[in-house]
C-alpha positions in Angstrom: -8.8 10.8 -9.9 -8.8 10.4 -6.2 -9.2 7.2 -4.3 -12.5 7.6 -3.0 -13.7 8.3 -6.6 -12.0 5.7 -8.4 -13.2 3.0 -5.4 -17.1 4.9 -6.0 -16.4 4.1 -9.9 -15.0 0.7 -9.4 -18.4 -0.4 -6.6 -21.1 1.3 -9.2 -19.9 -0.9 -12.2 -17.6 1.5 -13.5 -18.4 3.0 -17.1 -18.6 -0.4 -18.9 -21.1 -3.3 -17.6 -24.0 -2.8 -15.8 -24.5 -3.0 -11.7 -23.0 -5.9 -11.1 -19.8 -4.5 -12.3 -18.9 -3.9 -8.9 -19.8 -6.6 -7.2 -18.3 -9.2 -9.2 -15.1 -7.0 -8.3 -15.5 -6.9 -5.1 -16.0 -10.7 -4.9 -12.9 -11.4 -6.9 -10.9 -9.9 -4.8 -12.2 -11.1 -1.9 -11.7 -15.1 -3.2 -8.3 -13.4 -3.9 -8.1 -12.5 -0.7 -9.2 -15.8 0.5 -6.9 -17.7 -1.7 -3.6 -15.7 -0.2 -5.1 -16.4 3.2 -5.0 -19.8 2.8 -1.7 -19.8 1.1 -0.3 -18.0 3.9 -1.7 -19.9 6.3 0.0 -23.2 4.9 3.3 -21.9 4.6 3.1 -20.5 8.3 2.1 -24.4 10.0 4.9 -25.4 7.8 8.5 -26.3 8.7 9.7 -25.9 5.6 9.8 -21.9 4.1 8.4 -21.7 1.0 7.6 -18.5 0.8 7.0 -15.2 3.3 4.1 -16.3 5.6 4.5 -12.9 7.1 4.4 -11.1 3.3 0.9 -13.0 2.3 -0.6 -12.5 5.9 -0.3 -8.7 5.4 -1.2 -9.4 1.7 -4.5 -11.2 2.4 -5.6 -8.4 4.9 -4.6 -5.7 2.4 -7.0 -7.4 -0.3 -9.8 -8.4 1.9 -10.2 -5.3 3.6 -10.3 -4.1 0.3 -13.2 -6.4 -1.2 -15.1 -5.6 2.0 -14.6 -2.4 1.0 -15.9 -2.5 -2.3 -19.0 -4.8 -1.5 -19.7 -2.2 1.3 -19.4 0.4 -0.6 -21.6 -1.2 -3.6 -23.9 -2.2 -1.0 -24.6 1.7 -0.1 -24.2 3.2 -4.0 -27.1 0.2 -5.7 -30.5 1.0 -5.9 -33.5 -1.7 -5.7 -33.3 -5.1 -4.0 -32.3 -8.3 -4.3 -32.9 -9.9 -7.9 -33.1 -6.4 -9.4 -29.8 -7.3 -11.5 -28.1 -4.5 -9.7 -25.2 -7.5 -7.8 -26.9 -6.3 -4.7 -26.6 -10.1 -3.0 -23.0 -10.4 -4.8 -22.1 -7.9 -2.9 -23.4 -9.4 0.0 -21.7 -12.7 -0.5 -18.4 -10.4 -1.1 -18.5 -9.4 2.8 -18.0 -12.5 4.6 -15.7 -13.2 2.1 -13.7 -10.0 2.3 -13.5 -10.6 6.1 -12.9 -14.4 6.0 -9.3 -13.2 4.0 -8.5 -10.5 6.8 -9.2 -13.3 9.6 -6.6 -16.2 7.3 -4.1 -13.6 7.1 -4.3 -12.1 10.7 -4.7 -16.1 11.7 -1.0 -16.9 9.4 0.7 -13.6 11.1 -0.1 -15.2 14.2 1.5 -18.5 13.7 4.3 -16.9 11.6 5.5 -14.8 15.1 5.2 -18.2 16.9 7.4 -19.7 15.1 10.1 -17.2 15.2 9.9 -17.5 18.8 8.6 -13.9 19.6 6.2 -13.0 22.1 2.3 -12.2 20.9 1.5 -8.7 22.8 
C-alpha cells in the first residue's frame, strides 16, 4: 500500500469504526504533537539537559504536520456537515492543533541553537 493510500484509509475511518475514525486520529496525534512540543520546549529554556531539545523539536513538527495532515485530508474525504457524526469538527479542532505542535517545536529548535551559541540565519 502506498502512502497516500494508507494516509486516505487512515483520514476516512479506515475499515473498522465509522467517520470519525479519522478524525479522532488525527487529533491524537496532533495532542501528541502538542505534548512533544511542550516537552521540547521545557528542556530547551532549561540549563540542565534532560533530553535532546533538538530531537523532540524535529519530533513535534514531524507529528504535527502529520495530524494537520490527516485532519486536512479528513476534512476533504467526509461528506455532510457538522453534527452529521462524520468527525467533520474533530477534524477541525485537529488543525490548530496539528499546527500549534509544528510552531512548539520550531519555537524549542529556536532556543535550542541559542543556547549552543550559533547564529539563527
Amino acid at each position: 500500500m502506498h502512502t497516500s493510500a494508507a494516509l486516505t484509509v487512515a483520514a476516512e475511518g479506515g475499515i473498522i469504526g465509522d467517520g470519525r475514525t479519522g478524525a479522532n486520529l488525527a487529533l491524537g496525534t496532533g495532542l501528541l504533537g502538542l505534548a512533544i512540543g511542550w516537552l521540547a520546549l521545557a528542556r530547551a529554556g532549561s540549563r540542565i539537559s534532560m533530553g535532546n531539545a533538538r530531537t523532540n523539536g524535529m519530533s513535534a513538527i514531524a507529528v504535527g504536520l502529520a495530524g494537520t495532515a490527516l485532519a486536512v485530508l479528513h476534512l476533504a474525504t467526509s461528506s455532510g456537515g457538522p453534527g452529521t457524526g462524520n468527525g467533520l469538527v474533530g477534524a477541525i479542532v485537529a488543525v490548530p492543533l496539528g499546527l500549534g505542535a509544528v510552531l512548539l517545536g520550531r519555537r524549542a529548535l529556536t532556543r535550542s541553537r541559542g543556547a549552543t551559541g550559533r547564529s539563527i540565519g
